[in-house]
N, C-alpha and C positions, 0 to 999 in steps of 0.2 A: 289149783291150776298154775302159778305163780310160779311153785316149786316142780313140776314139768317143766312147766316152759325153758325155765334155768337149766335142768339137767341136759334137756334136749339141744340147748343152746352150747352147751360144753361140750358135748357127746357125736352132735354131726361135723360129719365133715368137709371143712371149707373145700370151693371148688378148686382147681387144678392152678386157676390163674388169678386168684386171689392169695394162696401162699405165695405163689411168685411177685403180684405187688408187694405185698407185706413183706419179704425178704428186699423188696429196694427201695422200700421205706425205711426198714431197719438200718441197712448197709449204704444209703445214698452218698451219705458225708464222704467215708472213708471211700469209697470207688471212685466219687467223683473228684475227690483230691488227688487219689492215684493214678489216673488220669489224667488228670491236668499234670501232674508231676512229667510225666513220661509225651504225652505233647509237647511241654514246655523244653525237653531233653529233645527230642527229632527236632521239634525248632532250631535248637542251637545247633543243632550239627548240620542241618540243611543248609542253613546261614553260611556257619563256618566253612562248611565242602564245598559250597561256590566259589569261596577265595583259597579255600587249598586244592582244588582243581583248577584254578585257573593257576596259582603259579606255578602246579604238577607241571602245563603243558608249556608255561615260559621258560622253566628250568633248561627244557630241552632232553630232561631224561625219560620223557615218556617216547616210547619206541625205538628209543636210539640202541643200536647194533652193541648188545652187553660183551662182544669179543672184545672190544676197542678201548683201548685206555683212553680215550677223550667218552666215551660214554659213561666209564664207569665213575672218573672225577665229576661228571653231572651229577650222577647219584649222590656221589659223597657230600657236593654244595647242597644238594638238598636236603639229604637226609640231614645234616648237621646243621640246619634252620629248622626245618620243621618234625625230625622224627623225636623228638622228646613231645612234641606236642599229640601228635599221635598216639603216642604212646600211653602219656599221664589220660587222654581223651579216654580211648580204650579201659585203661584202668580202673576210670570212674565211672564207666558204662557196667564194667563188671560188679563194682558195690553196689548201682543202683537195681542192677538186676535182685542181687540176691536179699535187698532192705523191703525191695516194696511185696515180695513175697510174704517176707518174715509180718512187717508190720501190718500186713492186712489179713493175715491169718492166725497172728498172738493176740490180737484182741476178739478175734471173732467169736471165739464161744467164752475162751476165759473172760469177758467183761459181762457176761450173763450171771457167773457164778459170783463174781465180785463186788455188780451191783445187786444180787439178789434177781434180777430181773426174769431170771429162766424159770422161778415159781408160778410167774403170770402167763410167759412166751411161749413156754412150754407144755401148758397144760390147755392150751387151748385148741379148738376144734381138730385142727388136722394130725397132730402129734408131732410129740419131741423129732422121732426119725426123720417124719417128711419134713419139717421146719427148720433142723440142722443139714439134710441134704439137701435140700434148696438153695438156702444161704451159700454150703458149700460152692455147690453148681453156680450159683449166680455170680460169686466173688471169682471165683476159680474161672471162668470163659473170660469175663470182662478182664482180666487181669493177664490172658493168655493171647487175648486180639491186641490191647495195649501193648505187650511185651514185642510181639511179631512184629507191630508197626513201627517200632522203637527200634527193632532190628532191620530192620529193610534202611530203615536211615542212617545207621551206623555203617550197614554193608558199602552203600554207597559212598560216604565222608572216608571210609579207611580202606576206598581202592587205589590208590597210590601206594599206600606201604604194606598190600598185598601182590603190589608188583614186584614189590623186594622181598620180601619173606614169603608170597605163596598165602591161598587162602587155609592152607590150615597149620595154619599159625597158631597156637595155643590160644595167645589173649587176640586173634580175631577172632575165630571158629566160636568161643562162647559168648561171643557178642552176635552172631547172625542170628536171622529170624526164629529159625526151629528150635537150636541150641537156647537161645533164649529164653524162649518161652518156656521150652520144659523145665528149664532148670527153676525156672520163676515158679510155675506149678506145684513143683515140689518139693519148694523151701515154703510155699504156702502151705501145703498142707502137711507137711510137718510141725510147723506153725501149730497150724488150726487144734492137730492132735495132742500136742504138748498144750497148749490151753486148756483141751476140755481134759486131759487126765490131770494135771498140775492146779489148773483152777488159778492164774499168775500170770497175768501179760507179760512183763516185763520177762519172769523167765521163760516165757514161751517166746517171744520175740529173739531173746536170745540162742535158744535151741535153734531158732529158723536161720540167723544167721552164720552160726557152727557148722548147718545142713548144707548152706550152701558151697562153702568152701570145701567142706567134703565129701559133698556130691562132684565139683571139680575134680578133685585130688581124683578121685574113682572114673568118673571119665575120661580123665587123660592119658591115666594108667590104662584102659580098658580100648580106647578108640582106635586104635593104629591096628589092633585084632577086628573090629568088626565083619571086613572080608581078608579072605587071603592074599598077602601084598606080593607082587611081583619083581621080578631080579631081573636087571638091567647091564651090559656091559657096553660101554661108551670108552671114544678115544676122545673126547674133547671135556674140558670143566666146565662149559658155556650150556648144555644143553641141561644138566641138573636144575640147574639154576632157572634156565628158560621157562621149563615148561610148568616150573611151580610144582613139582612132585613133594613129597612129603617122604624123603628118607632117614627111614629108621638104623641104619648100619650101611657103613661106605667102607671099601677098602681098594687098595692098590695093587695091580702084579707090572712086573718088569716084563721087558722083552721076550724073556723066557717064561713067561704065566708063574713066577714066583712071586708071591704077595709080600708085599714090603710096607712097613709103616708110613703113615702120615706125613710123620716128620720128615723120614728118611726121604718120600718122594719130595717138598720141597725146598730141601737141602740141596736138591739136584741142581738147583735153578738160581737164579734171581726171584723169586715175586712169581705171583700167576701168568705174566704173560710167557715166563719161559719154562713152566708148567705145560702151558696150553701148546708150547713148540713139541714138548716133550711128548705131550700125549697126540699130536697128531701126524707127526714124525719122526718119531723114537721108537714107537713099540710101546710105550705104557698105555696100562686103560683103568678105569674105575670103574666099579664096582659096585654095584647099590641096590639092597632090600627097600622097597618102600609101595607107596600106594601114590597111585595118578590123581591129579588134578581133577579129571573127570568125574571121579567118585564121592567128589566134595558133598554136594546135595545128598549123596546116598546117605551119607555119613550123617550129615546133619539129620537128615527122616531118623535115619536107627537112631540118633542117640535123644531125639525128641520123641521117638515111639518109646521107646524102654523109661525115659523118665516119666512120661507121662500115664503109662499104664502102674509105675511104680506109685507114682501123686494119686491117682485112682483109690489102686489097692489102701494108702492110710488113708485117704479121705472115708472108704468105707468101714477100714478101723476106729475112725471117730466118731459117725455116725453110731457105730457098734457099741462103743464105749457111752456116749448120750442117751440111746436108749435100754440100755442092761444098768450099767453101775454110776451113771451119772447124778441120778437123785437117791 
């Protein structure tokens, strides 16, 4: 009877929401540190964006008429107080992205192999598959509504120096909610797969942090193509700049629709403001491939859909790997 009962006890399988407890028994520490990590991160920015939107709106460079050389010397006081700090901000919001991916998905299955632990974990009632895809799923949401909320705070703390550069701006665009997240997603589960095939936190931590930088590299190269960008011909330099477009290729024609270099346009002049004579009473115009402001969010949905079905697809390569070649 004894020996029944034991087999039987290995052999059914736990219910649907008992794997799921067991997976945030397992994984409690590390989420709830990653967690707290990335709260404690929206804190400081919410703190900080009170007092750097408030002296945005003392400067006097918020709204102020960008044709006007007393507007633009606004910007300049500003910008040369606080856009290093933006910037380094920015910066650090981008390693934090791609660390709490890597380190909550290098140890996720490699610390199974390492402590032995997956001979016990894994052979109990519901199976290696459903127990690695649970974990996956459990780590992987929590780690995606953290990352988003962490970007909504960021979006806000760095709208000031997206009135100068426009939101897609390199190092803002992979700090907003979507772009975040995905990218978090899927340095996690690259993570996660480099664990259970290597069997090595520490080099799978490392592979996850490689993934993220090169998951970068691949979206920035790739984003400007998502939809087809439109071509713009303007007599003024004030409205590029305005409406926060994202141009890929600019160029110049004279009087006579003959394009002329950069340079050569202004050498014409003094400075931009006798640029801006030039192009609204001379004849010159610019010229510009690029994509609208408008499209930002689109942009952001693609490149959090494509990463995240990408995170998907190895999360179910790891899965794959746990239950074929893992023991």
């Amino acid at each position: 009877m004894s020996t029944i009962t034991a087999v039987t006890a290995v052999t059914t399988g736990l219910p649907r929401g008992g794997v799921l407890s067991a997976a945030w028994l397992r994984h409690r520490t590390a989420l709830l540190t990653v967690l707290g990590v990335l709260a404690v991160g929206a804190a400081l920015l919410l703190a900080d964006g009170w007092f750097l939107h408030a002296a945005f709106d003392r400067s006097g460079a918020a709204g102020c008429d960008r044709s006007t050389q007393s507007c633009n010397e606004l910007w300049k006081v500003f910008l040369r107080e606080y856009g290093t700090r933006l910037t380094v901000g920015a910066n650090l919001l981008y390693f934090l992205g791609g660390s709490v991916g890597a380190f909550v998905g290098g140890p996720l299955l490699a610390r199974e192999f390492e402590h032995g632990t997956y001979r016990y974990a894994w052979t109990q009632g519901a199976g290696r598959a459903r127990w690695t895809a649970t974990g996956l799923a459990l780590a992987g949401a929590v780690l995606a509504a953290g990352a988003a909320l962490l970007g909504l705070a960021f979006d806000w703390w760095s709208a000031p120096l997206a009135e100068e550069t426009g939101r897609f701006s390199p190092l803002l665009f992979v700090g907003a909610p979507l772009a975040l997240a995905g990218r978090v997603l899927l340095v996690f589960a690259v993570s996660a797969l480099a664990g259970a095939v290597l069997r090595r936190t520490v080099v799978a931590v490392g592979i996850g942090v490689g993934a993220s930088v090169a998951t970068t590299l691949v979206a920035q190269s790739a984003r400007f193509h998502y939809r087809a960008p439109l071509e713009d011909t303007v007599h003024t330099l004030v409205q590029p700049a305005v409406d926060h477009r994202w141009a890929a290729s600019t160029w110049f024609t004279d009087p006579s629709g003959d394009r002329i270099p950069m340079r050569d346009f202004y050498n014409l002049g003094n400075g931009f403001y006798d640029g801006e004579k030039l192009m609204r009473d001379g004849g010159y115009a610019v010229h510009e491939i690029y994509q609208p402001d408008d499209r930002y969010w689109a942009f952001q949905l693609i490149e959090c859909g494509w990463m995240t079905a990408l995170a998907v697809a190895v999360c179910a390569a790891a899965v794959w790997w746990v239950r074929r070649r893992a023991l």
